[in-house]
BADOBA-420162 format. One record per residue: x, y, z of N, C-alpha, C, O in turn; residue in one letter. Coordinates in steps of 0.2 Angstrom, whole numbers, plus 5000, padded with zeros to 4 digits. Layout:
// residues N
> nc1 nc2 nc3 cac1 cac2 cac3 cc1 cc2 cc3 oc1 oc2 oc3 code
> X Y Z X Y Z X Y Z X Y Z A .
...
END
This chain:
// residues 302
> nc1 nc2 nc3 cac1 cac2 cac3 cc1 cc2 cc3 oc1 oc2 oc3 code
> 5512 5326 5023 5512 5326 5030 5508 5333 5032 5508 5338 5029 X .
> 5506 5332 5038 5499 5339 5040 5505 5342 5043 5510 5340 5044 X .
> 5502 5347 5044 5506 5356 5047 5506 5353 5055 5510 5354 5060 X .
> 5500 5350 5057 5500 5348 5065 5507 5343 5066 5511 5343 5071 X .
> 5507 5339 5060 5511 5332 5064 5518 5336 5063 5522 5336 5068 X .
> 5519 5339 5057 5527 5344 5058 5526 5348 5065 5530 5347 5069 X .
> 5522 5351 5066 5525 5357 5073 5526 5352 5078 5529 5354 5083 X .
> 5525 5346 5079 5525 5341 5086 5533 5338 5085 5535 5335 5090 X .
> 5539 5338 5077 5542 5337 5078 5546 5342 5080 5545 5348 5080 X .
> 5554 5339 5085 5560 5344 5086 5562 5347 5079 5559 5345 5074 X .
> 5567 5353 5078 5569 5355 5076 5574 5352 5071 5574 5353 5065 X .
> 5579 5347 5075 5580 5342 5072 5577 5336 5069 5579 5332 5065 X .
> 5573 5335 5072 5569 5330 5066 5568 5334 5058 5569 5332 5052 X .
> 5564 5340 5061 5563 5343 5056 5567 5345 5048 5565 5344 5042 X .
> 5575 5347 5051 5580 5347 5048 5581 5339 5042 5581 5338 5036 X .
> 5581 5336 5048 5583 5328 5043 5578 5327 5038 5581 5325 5033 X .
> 5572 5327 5039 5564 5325 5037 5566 5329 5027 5565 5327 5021 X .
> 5570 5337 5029 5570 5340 5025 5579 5337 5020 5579 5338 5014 X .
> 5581 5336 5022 5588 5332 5019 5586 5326 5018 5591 5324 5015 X .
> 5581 5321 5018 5578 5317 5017 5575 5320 5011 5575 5316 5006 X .
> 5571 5327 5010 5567 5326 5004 5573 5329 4999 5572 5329 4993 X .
> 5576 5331 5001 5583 5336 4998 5580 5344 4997 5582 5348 4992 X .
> 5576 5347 5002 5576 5356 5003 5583 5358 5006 5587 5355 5011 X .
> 5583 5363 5003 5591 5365 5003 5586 5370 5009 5581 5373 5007 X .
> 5588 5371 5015 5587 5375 5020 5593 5383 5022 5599 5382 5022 X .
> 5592 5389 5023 5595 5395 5024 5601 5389 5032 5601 5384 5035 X .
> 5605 5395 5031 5610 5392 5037 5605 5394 5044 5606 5390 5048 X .
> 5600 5399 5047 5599 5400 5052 5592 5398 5051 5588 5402 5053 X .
> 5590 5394 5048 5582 5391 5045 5581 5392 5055 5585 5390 5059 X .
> 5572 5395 5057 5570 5392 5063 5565 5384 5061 5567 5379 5058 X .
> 5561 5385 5065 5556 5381 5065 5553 5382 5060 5554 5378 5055 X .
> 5549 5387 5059 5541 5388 5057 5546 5389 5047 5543 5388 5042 X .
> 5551 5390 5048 5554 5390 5041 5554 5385 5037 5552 5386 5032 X .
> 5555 5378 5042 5557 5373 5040 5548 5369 5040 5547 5364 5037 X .
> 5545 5372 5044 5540 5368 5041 5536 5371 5035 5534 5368 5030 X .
> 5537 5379 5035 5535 5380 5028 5535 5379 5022 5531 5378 5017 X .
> 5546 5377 5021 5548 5374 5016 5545 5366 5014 5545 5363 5009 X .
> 5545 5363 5019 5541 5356 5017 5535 5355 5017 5533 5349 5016 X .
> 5531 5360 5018 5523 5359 5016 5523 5362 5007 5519 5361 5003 X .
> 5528 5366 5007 5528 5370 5000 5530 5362 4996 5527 5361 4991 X .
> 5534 5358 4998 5536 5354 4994 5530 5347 4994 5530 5344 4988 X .
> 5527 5346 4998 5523 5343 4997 5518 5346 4993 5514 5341 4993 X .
> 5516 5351 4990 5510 5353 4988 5512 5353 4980 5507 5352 4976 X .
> 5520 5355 4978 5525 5354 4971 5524 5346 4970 5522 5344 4965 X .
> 5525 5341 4975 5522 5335 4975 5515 5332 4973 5513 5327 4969 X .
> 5511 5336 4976 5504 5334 4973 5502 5335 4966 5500 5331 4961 X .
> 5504 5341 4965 5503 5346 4959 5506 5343 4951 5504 5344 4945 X .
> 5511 5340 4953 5515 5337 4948 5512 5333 4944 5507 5330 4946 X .
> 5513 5332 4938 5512 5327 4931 5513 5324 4934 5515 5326 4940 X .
> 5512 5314 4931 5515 5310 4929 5519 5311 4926 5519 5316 4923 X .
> 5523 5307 4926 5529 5305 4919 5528 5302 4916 5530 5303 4910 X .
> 5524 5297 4916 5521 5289 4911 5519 5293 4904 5518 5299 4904 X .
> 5519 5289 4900 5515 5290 4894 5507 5289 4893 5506 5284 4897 X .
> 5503 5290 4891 5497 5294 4891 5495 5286 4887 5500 5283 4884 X .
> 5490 5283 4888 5487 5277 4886 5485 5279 4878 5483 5284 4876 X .
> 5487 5275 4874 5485 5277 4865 5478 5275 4865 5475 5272 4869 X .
> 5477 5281 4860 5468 5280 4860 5468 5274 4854 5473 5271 4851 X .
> 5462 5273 4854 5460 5268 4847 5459 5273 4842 5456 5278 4841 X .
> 5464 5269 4837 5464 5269 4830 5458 5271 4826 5455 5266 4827 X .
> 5456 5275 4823 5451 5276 4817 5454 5279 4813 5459 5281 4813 X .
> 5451 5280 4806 5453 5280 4801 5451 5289 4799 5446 5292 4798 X .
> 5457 5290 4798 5457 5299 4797 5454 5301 4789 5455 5298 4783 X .
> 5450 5306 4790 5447 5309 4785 5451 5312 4783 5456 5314 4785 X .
> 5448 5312 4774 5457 5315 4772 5453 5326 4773 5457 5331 4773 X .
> 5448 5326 4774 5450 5332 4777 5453 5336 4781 5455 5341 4781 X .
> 5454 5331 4787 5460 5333 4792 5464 5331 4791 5465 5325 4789 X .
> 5468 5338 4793 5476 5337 4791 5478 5338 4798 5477 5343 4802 X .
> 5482 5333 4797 5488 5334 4804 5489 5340 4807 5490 5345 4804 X .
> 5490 5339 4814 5492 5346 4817 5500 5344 4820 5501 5340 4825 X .
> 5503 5347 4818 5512 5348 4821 5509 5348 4830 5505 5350 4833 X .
> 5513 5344 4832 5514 5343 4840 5519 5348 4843 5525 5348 4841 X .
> 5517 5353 4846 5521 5359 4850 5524 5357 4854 5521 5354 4858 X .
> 5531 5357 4855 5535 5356 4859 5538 5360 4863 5542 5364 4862 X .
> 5536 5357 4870 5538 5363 4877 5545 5361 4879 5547 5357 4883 X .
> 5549 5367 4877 5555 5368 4879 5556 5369 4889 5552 5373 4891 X .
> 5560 5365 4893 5557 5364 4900 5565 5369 4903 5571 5368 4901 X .
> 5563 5374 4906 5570 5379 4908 5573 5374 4913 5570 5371 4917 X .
> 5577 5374 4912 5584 5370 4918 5582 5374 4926 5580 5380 4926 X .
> 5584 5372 4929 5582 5373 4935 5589 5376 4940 5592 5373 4944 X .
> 5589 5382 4940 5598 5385 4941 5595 5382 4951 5591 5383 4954 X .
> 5602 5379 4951 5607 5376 4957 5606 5383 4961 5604 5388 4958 X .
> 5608 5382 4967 5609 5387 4972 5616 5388 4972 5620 5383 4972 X .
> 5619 5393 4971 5628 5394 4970 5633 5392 4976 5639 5390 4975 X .
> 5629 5393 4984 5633 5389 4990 5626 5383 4993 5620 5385 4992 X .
> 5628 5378 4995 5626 5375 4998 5629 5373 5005 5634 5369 5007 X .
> 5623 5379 5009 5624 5377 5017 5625 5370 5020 5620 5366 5019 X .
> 5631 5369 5023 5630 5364 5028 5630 5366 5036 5634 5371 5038 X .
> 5627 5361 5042 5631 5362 5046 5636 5360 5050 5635 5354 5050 X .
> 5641 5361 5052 5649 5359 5055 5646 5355 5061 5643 5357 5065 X .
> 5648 5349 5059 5648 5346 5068 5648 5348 5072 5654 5350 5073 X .
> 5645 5349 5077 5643 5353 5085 5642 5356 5085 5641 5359 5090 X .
> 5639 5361 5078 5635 5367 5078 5626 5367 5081 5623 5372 5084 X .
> 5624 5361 5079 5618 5362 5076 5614 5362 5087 5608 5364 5089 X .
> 5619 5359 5092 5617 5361 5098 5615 5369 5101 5609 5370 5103 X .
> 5621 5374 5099 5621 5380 5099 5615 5384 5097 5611 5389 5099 X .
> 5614 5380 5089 5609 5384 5084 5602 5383 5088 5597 5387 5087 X .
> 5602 5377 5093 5596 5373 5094 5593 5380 5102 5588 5382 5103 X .
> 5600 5381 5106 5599 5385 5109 5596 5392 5108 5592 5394 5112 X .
> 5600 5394 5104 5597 5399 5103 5588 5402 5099 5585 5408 5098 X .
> 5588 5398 5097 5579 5396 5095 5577 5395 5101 5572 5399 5102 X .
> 5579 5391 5107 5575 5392 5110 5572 5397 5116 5567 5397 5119 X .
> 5579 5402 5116 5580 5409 5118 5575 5414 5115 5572 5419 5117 X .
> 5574 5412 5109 5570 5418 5103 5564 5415 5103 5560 5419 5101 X .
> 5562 5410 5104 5557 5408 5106 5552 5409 5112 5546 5409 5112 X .
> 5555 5409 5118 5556 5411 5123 5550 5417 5123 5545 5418 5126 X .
> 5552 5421 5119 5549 5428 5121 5544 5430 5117 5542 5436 5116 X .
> 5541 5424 5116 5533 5424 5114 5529 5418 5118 5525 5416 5115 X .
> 5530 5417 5124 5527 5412 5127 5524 5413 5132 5526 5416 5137 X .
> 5518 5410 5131 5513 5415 5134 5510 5408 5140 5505 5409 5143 X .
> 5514 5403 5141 5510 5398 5145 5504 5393 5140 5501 5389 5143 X .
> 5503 5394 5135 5501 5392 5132 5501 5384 5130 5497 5379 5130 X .
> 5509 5388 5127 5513 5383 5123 5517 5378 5129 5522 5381 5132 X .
> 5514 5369 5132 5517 5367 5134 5524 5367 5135 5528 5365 5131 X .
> 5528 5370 5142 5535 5369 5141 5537 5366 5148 5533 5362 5152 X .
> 5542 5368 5149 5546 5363 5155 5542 5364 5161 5541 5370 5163 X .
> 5541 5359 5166 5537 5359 5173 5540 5363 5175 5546 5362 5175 X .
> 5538 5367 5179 5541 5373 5187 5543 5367 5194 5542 5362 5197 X .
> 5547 5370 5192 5550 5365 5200 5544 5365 5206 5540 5370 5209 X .
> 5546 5359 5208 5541 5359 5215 5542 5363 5222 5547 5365 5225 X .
> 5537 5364 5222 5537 5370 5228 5538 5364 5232 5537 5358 5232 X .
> 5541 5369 5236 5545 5366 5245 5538 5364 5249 5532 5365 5249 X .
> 5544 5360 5251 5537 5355 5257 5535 5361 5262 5537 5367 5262 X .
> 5531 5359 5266 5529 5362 5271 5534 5359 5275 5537 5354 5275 X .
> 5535 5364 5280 5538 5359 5288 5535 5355 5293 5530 5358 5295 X .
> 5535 5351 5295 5532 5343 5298 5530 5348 5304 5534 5352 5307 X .
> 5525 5347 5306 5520 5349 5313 5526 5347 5320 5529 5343 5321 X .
> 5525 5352 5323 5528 5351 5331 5526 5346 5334 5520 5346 5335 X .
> 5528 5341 5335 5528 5335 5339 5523 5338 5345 5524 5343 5347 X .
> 5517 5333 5347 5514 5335 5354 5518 5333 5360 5516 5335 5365 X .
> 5524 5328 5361 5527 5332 5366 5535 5329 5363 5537 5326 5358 X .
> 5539 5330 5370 5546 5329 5368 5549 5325 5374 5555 5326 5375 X .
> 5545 5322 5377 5548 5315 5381 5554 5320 5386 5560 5318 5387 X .
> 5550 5325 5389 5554 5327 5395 5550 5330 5401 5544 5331 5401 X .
> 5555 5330 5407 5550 5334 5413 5552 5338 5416 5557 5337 5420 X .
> 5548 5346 5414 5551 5352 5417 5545 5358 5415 5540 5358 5411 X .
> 5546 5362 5417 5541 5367 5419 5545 5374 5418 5551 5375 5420 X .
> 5540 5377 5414 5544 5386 5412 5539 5390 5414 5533 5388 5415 X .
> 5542 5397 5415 5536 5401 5418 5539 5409 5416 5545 5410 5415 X .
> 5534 5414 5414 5534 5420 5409 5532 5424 5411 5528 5422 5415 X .
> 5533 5431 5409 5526 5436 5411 5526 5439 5408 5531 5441 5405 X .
> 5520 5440 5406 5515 5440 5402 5516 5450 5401 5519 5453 5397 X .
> 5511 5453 5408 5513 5461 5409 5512 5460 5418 5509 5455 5420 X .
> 5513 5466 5422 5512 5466 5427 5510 5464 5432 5512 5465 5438 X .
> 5504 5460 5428 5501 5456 5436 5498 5448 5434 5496 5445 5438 X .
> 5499 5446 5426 5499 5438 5423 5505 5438 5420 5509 5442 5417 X .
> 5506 5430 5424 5511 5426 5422 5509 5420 5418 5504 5417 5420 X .
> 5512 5417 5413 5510 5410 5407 5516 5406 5408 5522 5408 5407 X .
> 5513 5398 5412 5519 5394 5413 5516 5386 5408 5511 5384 5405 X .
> 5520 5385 5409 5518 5377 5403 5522 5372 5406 5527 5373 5410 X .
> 5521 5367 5403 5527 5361 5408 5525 5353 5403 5522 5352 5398 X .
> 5527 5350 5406 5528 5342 5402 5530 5336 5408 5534 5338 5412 X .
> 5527 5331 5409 5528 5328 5415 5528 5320 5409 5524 5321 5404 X .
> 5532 5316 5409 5531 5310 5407 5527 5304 5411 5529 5301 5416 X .
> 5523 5302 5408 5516 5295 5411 5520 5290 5415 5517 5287 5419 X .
> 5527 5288 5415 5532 5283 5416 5534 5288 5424 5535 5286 5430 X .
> 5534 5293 5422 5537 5296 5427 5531 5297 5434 5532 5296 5440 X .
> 5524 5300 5431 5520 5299 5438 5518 5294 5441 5516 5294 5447 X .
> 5518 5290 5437 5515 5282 5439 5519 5279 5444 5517 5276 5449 X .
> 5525 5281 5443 5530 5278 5447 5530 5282 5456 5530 5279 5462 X .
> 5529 5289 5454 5527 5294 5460 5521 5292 5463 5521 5292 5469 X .
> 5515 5291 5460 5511 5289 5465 5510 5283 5466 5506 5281 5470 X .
> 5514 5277 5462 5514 5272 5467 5515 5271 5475 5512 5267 5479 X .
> 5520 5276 5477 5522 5277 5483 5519 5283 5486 5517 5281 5492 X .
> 5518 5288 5485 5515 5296 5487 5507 5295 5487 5504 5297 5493 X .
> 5503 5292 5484 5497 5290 5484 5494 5291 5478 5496 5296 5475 X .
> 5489 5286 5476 5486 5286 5468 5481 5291 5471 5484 5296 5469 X .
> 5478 5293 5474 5475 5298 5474 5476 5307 5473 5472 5311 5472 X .
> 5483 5307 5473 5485 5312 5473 5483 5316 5466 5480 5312 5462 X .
> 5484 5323 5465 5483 5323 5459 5488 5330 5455 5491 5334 5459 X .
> 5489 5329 5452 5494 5336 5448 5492 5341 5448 5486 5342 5448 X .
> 5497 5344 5450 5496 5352 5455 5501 5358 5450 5506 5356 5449 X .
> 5500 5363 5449 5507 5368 5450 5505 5371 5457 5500 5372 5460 X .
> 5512 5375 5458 5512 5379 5463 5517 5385 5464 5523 5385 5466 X .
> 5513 5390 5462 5517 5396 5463 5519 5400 5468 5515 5402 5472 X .
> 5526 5401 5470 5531 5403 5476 5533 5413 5475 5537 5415 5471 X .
> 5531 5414 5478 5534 5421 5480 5540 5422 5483 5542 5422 5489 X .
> 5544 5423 5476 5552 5423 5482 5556 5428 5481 5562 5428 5479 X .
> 5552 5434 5483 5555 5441 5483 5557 5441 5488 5555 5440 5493 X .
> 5565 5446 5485 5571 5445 5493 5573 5441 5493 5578 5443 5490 X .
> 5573 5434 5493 5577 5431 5497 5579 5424 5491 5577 5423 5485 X .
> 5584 5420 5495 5588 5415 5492 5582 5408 5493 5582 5405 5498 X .
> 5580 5408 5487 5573 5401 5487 5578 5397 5489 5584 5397 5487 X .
> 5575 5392 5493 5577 5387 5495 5572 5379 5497 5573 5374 5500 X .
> 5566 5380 5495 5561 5374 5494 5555 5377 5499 5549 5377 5498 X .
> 5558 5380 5505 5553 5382 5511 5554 5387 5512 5553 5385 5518 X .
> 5557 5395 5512 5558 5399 5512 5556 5407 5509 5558 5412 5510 X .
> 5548 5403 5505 5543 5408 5501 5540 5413 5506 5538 5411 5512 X .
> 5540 5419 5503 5535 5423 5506 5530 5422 5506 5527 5424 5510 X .
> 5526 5417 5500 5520 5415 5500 5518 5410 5493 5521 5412 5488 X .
> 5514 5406 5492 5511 5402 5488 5504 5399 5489 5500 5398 5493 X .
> 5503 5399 5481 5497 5395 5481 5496 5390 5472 5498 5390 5466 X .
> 5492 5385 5476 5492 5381 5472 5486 5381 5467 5481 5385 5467 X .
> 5487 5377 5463 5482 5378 5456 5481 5369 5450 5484 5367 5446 X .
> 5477 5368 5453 5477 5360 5450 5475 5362 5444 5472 5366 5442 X .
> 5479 5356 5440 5478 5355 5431 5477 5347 5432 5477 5343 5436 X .
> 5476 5347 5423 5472 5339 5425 5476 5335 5417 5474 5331 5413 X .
> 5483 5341 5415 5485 5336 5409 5492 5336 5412 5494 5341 5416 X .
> 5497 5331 5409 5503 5332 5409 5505 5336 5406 5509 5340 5408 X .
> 5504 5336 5399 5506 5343 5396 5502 5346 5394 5497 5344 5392 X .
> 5504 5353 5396 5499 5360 5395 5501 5366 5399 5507 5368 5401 X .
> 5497 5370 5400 5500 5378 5400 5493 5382 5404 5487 5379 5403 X .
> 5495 5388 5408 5492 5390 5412 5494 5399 5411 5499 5402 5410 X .
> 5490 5400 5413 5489 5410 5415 5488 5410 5421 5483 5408 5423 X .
> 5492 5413 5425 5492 5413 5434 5491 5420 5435 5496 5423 5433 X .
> 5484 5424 5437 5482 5429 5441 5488 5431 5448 5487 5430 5454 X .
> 5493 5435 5446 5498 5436 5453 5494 5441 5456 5490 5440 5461 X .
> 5495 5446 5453 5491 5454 5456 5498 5456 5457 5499 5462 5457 X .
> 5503 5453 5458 5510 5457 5463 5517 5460 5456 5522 5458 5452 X .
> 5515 5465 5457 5520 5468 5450 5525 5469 5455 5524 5468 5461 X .
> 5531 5470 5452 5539 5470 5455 5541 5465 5458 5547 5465 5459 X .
> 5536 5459 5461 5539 5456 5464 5542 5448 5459 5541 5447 5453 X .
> 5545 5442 5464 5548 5439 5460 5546 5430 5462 5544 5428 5468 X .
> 5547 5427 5457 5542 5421 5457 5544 5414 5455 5548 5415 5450 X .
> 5543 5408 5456 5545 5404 5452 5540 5396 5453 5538 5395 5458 X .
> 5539 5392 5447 5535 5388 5450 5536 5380 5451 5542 5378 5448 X .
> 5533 5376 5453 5534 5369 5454 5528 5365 5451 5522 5366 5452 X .
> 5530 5359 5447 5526 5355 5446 5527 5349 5449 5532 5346 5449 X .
> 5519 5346 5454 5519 5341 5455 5514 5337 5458 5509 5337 5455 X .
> 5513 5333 5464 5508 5329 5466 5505 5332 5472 5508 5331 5477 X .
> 5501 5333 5473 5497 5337 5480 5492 5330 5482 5488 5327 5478 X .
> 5494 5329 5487 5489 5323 5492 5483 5325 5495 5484 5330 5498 X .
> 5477 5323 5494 5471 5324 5496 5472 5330 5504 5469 5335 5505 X .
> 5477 5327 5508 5478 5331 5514 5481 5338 5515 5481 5341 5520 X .
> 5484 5339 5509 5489 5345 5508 5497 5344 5506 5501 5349 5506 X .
> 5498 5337 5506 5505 5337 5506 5509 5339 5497 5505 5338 5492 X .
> 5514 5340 5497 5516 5342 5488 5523 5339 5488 5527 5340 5493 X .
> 5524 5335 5482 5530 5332 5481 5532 5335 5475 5528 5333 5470 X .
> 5537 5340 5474 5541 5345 5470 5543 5338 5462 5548 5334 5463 X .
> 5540 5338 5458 5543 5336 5451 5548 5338 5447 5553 5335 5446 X .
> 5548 5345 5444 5551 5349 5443 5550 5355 5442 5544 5356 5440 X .
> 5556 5362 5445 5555 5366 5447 5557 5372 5440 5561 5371 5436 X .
> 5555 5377 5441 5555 5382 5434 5561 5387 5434 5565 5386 5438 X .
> 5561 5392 5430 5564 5396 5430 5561 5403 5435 5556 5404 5438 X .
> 5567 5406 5435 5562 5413 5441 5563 5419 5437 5568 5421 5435 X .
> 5557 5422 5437 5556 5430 5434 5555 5435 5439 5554 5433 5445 X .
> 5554 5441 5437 5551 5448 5440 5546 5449 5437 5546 5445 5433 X .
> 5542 5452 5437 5535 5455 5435 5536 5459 5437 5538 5460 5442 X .
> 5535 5466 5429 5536 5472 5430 5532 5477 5431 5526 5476 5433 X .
> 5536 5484 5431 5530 5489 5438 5523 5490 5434 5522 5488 5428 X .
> 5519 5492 5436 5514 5493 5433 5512 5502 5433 5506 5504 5433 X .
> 5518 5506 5434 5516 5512 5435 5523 5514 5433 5527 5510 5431 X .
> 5523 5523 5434 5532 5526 5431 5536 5525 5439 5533 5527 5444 X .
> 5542 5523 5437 5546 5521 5443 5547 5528 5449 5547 5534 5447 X .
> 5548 5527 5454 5549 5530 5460 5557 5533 5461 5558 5537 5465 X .
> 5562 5531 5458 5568 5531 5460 5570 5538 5453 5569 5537 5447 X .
> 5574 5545 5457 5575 5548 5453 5581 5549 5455 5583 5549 5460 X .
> 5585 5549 5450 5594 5549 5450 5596 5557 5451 5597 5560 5446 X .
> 5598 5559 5457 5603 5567 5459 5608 5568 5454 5610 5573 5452 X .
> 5609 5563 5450 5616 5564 5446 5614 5569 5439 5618 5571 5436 X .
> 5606 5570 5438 5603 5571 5433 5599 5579 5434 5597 5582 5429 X .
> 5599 5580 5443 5597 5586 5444 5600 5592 5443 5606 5592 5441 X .
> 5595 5598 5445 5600 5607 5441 5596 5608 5448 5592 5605 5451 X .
> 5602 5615 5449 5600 5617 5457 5598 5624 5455 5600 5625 5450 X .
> 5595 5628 5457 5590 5632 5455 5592 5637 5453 5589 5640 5449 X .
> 5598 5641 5456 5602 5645 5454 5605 5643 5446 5606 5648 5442 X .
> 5606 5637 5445 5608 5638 5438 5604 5636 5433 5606 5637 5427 X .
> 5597 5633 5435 5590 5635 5432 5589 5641 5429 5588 5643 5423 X .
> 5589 5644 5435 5586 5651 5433 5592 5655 5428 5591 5658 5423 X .
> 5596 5654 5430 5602 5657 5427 5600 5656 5418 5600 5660 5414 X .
> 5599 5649 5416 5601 5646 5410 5592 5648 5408 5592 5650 5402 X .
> 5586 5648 5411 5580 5651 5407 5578 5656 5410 5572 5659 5408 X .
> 5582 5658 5416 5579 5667 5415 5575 5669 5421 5569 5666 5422 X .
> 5577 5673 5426 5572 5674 5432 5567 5678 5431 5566 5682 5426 X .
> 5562 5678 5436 5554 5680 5433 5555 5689 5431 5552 5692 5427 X .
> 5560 5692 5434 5560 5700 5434 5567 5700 5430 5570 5706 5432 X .
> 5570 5698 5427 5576 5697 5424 5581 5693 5424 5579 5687 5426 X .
> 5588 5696 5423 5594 5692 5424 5597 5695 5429 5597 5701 5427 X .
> 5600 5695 5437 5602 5699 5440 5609 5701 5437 5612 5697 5434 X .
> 5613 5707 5439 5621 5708 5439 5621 5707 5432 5627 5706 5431 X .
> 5616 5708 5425 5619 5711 5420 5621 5704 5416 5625 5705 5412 X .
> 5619 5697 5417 5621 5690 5414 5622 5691 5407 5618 5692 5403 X .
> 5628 5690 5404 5631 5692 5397 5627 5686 5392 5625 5681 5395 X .
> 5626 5686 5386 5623 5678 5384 5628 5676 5383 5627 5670 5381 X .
> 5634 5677 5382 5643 5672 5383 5644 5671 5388 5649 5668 5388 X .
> 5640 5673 5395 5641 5667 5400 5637 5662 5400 5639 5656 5403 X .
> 5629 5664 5398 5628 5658 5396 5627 5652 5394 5624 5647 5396 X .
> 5630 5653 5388 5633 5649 5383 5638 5643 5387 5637 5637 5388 X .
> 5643 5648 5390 5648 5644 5393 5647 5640 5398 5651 5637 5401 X .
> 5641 5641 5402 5636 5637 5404 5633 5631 5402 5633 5625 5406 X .
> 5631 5631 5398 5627 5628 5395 5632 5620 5391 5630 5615 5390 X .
> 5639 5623 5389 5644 5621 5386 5647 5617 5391 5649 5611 5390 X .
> 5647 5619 5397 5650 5616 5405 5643 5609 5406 5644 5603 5406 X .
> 5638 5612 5406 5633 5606 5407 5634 5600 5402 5634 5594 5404 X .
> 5635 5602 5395 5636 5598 5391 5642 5592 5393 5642 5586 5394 X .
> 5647 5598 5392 5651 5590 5393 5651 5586 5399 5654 5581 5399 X .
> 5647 5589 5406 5648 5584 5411 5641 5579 5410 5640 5574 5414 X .
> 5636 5581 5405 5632 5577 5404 5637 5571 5401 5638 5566 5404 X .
> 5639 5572 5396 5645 5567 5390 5647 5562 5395 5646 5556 5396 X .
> 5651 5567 5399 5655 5561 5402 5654 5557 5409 5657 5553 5412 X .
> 5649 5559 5409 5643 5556 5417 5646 5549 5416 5646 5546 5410 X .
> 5648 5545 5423 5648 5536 5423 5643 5537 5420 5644 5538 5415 X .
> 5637 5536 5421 5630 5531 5420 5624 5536 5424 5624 5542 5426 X .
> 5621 5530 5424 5613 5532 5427 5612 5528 5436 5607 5527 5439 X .
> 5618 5527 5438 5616 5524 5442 5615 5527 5449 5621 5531 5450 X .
> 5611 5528 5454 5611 5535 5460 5612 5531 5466 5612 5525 5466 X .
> 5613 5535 5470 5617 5531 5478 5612 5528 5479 5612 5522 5482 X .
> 5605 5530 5478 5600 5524 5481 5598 5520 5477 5594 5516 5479 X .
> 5599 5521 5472 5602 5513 5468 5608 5508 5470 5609 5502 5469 X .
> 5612 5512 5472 5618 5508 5475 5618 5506 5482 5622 5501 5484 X .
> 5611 5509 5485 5613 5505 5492 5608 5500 5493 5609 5496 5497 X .
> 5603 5499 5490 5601 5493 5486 5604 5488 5486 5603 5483 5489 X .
> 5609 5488 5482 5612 5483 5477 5616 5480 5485 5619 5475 5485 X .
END
């Protein structure tokens, strides 16, 4: 048998292959042992005599000058036994199968086909183009653009402009409703902005930082009239400069300025620096325990 067709069997095959020729194999034989010892055995196979007896030649008639030659006699040495003969115990030979392939293991270079890599994970299935609802969200973006999106269902306009008019066409419209409690007509101001898909998404040029906003999806009639669809969330648009409100809770009155960094011609009255310590120790903890940040004219606001 060729050296290729042994390495393509298991281990146990290999094993039996060799108890089938009768190779007494080591108790911890690997692989590549066990095919050495059976290619050795086949080659003691090749090599070998017959047994048979040799065909008699033809007879002729001997000269009496030749005299017989005595036939030498090859004494054949006994062949010494191995003194134990390993077996394996039943349920061993899994263990032993493992661990070859652990030791095995740490010569594999990818070469040597072995077991498939598990499959890589799916991707995740694409976002649906839409989601069979109707409503309108609105964001800001920074101070002065806002980014709204919305969804209107085909079932749901066909129906509206049966009645409102097919001519009408999809509209958003953005409400200014700083101050006050929106209430449908009650905007400081608005303006409209036609789009031409049910689903999609829009950047609205406000210009109005601090102020507060919210918008509507729906049908605008050739004449100016707007039939509200559905109405959005409401935001603030933040300042676009450093805020104007400074909190008294946080100011030093100038005597105790100077006191704690020093007047321009000195410290008057001899200022010990353990008093200013205990100054500065006083400031501390009434920083610590301050309510908060909040100033009366933040409070008459509210």
């Amino acid at each position: 048998m060729k050296k290729a067709e042994l390495e393509s069997k298991t281990v146990t095959e290999l094993k039996a292959l060799a108890k089938k020729n009768k190779i007494t194999l080591p108790a911890r034989a690997r692989k590549d042992d066990i095919i050495k010892a059976l290619m050795a055995s086949g080659e003691r196979k090749k090599g070998a005599r017959p047994t048979g007896k040799k065909p008699a030649a033809p007879k002729r008639h001997a000269r009496r000058s030749e005299m017989p030659v005595p036939a030498v006699k090859t004494v054949q040495e006994p062949v010494k036994a191995p003194a134990h003969t390993w077996e394996m115990p039943v349920g061993a030979e899994e263990p032993l199968m493992a661990q070859e392939r652990v030791a095995e293991a740490k010569f594999y270079t990818g070469s040597v086909p072995g077991p498939r890599p598990a499959p890589s994970p799916q991707p995740y299935e694409e976002l649906p183009p839409a989601y069979g609802e109707e409503k309108i969200a609105i964001m800001a973006r920074d101070p002065y653009i806002a980014h709204a999106y919305w969804e209107m269902t085909p079932a749901r306009i066909e129906r509206e402009k049966a009645w409102f008019g097919w001519d009408s066409r999809l509209c958003v419209r953005i409400y200014d409703v700083t101050g006050v409690q929106f209430n449908g007509r009650n905007a400081l101001g608005y303006y409209d902005q036609e789009v031409y898909e049910r689903i999609g998404n829009w950047y609205f040029d406000l210009g109005r930082p601090t102020h507060s906003f919210c918008a509507d999806i729906g049908l605008r009639s050739p004449e100016g009239k707007f039939l509200t669809l559905a109405r959005s969330n409401y935001i603030t648009m933040p300042r676009d400069g450093v805020t104007d409100v400074i909190d008294e809770e946080w100011m030093m009155v100038d005597e105790e300025f100077w006191k704690l960094y020093g007047y321009p011609e000195g410290f008057p009255g001899g200022i010990s620096s353990q008093q200013v310590q205990e100054m500065v120790r006083r400031r501390r903890i009434q920083e610590i325990s301050s309510p908060g940040m909040s100033s009366r004219e933040r409070a008459k606001r509210k």
